[in-house]
Structures are given as structure tokens and as C-alpha cells.
N, C-alpha and C positions, 0 to 999 in steps of 0.2 A: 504494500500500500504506500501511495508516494504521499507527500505533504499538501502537493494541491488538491489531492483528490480528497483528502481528509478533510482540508476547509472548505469543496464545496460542499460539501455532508453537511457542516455545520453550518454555513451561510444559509443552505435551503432549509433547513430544520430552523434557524434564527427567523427567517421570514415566515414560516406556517405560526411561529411563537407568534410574532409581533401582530399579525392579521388574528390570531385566533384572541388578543387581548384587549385589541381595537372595538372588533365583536361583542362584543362578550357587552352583556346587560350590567350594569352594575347595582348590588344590593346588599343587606350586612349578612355577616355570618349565619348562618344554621347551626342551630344547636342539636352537635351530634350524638352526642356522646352515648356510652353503649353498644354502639357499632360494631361488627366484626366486619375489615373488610381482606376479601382475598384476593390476589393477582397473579398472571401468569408475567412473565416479561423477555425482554431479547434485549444484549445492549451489545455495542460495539464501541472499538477504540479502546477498550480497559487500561488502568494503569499499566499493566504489563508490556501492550500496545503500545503506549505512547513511551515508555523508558527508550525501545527501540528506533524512536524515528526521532525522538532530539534528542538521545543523550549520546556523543560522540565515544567514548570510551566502553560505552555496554560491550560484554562480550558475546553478546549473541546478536542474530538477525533472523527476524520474523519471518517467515515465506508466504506462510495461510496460518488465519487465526480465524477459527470457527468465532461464530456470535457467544455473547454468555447467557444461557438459559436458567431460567431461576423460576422460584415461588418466596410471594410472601404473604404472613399472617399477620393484620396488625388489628391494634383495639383502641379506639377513639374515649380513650377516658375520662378528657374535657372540652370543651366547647370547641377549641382551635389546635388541640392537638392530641397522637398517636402516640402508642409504642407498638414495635412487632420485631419479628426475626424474619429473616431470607435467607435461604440456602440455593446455591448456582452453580453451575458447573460451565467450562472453556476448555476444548483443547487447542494448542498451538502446535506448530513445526516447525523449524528454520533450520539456518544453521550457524556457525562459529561466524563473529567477524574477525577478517582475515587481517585484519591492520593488530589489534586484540593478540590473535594467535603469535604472530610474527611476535609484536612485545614481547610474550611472556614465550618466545622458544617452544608451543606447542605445536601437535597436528592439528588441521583444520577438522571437521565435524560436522556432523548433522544430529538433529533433535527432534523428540517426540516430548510435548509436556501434558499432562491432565489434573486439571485442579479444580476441589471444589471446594467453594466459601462457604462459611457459616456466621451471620453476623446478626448483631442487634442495631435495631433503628431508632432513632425520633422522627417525627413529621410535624413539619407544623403550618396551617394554616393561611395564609395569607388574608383571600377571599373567596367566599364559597356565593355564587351568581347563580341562582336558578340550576341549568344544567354544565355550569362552565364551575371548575374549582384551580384557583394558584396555589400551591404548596412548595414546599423545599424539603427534602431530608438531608439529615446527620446521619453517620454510621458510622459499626466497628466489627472488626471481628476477626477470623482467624481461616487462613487458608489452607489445605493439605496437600501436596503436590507429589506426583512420581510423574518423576522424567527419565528416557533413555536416551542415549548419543552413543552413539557409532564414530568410532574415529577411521583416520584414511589408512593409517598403521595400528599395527598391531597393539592392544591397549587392555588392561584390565577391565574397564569401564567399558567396553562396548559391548552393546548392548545390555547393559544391567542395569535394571531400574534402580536412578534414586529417590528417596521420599525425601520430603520437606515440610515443614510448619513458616508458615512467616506471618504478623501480622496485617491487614487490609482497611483502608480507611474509603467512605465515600462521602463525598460533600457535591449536595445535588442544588446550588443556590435557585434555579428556577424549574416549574415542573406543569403541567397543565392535564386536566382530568376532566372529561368530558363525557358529562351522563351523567343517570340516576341511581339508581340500585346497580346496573348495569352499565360500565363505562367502559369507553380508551383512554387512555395516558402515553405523553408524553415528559419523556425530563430530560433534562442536560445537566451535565453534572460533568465529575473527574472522581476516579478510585475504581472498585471494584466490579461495578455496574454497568461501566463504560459512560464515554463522553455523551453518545446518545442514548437513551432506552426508552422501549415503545412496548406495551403489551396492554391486557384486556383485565378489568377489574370487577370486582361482585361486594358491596355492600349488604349484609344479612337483612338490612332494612327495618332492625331493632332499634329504639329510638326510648331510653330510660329516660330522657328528660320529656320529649313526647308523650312518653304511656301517665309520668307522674301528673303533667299538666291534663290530660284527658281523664285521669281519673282526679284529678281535686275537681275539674267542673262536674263530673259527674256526683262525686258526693254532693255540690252545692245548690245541684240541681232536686 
């Protein structure tokens, strides 16, 4: 993946943002809270992704990096904001950068990696518009990794999977949700989620500051 092709990704996703914010009715929050809501999602770019296209010194190079596929479960336990967890998986391929190699006196290489994140979120709120919602997430959590490489000579390491643990952070400053019970989402962000993520959302449609309010009229009644 080149550098221009990654800004037009984000320029075209920057413009559906700014038209869908334009649109959008404007009104106060909805009081959600009690909510379970679940999602599927796809993101692309991941941290991992982007170490390789600006950091000069990484020793690896990307070839194909599958999308990251994930779920997540979160609970609306106040007016304007969430907690939940996601779990997601990526695989990647590449192989050694040869500037890398050459430094350090090794063979060059090729790579298989598969990792899946496990992390906890906050969400919070912006403005929730009839069927239009802005929000942002925070995140953290923890990745498990096994990679294989293959070297051009003979090597203990080829072909033997390594495992890893490393920490993973996502900071999603702008995000857009569109629909009812029933939604799509989009966000932009950086970390583990990737720079873009798009998927499909289900709110349980339980509403504890709703049921209370409907039931105090009903007693009053």
C-alpha cells in the first residue's frame, strides 16, 4: 500500500464525514442509558500498518494486510457515555526491509503474522440527532501474536512460529452512527482498529431511564 493511496482512503472517508455532519438535524442528547449495544466491524491501516509506511528504520515491510475483523459488546450506563470490550483479529505478510537487514548483517526474509486483540473501551457521546449519533472512543488492551519467517539461508527460525504479547492502544477522536436500534458506523481513528472502521450495529433497544419515566407516569396516572 503506497502513501497516496492511503490519503485518498482518508480524504474520501473525511468528505462522507463532513457531508454526513452538515446533514444531520441537530437536537440534544437521548437518554440512553441501559442499553446493550452490539457490533460487527472491518478497519484498515492498523497501527501495525502505519509503523511500516512512515517509520524508516522498521524492520519489516508489509506486502498484504488482510482488514481487522472484530466484535464488540458495550453498555450505555449514562446518558452520554459507554463501557464495553472488543476482540479482533488481522493477518499480515511481508517481508525483511533490506536497508534493516544489510545494518544489522542479517539474511533477508519473509513473514506470516496473526494476531488477535483483546481490549476495553470508553465511548463517549458527543451528539445523539434523531437517527444521526457523533461519538469518539478511548481504548486498551492487549495483543497475542504468532508469526513465522522463513529466511533465504539456512536458519533456526525458519519456519517456526513465534508468539508474542504486546500492548495496543486506540484513540478514535471522530466516529459517526447512523440508525436506530439498527445502525452503520463509521470512525476514524489510529491504534488497533485501524485508521478507518466501518461495520453494522444493534442496540437491544432497553431504555432504564425510559421504562422509569413511563412507569412514574403510569403510577401518576
Amino acid at each position: 500500500m503506497t502513501k497516496s493511496l492511503m490519503m485518498r482512503k482518508l480524504t474520501l472517508f473525511t468528505k462522507i464525514l463532513i457531508f454526513a455532519l452538515v446533514a444531520a438535524p441537530a437536537s440534544r442528547a437521548q437518554d440512553m442509558r441501559g442499553k446493550l449495544d452490539y457490533s460487527l466491524f472491518a478497519g484498515v491501516i492498523t497501527w501495525e500498518e502505519m509503523k511500516d509506511e512512515f517509520a524508516t528504520d522498521y524492520p519489516l515491510t508489509i506486502d498484504k494486510a488482510g482488514p481487522c475483523f472484530g466484535i464488540t459488546a458495550k453498555y450505555l450506563f449514562v446518558p452520554r457515555f459507554a463501557i464495553g470490550v472488543s476482540a479482533m483479529t488481522q493477518n499480515i505478510t511481508g517481508k525483511s526491509n533490506p536497508d534493516w537487514t544489510l545494518q544489522q548483517n542479517s539474511y533477508n526474509f519473509t513473514f506470516k503474522k496473526r494476531s488477535f486483540t483483546l481490549a476495553t473501551e470508553l465511548t463517549g457521546i458527543y451528539l445523539k440527532s434523531f437517527f444521526l449519533e457523533l461519538y469518539g472512543v478511548v481504548g486498551g488492551g492487549l495483543e497475542v501474536n504468532s508469526s513465522s519467517y522463513s529466511f533465504e539461508a539456512p536458519s533456526p527460525s525458519n519456519k517456526k512460529p513465534i508468539s508474542g504479547v504486546n500492548m495496543r492502544g486506540q484513540f478514535t477522536p471522530i466516529a459517526l452512527r447512523s440508525g436506530d436500534d439498527f445502525a452503520f458506523f463509521l470512525e476514524l481513528g489510529v491504534g488497533y482498529r485501524g485508521l478507518v472502521n466501518i461495520g453494522f450495529s444493534y442496540r437491544d433497544g432497553r431504555n432504564n431511564g425510559s421504562n422509569k419515566h413511563k412507569h412514574k407516569k403510569h403510577t401518576d396516572s
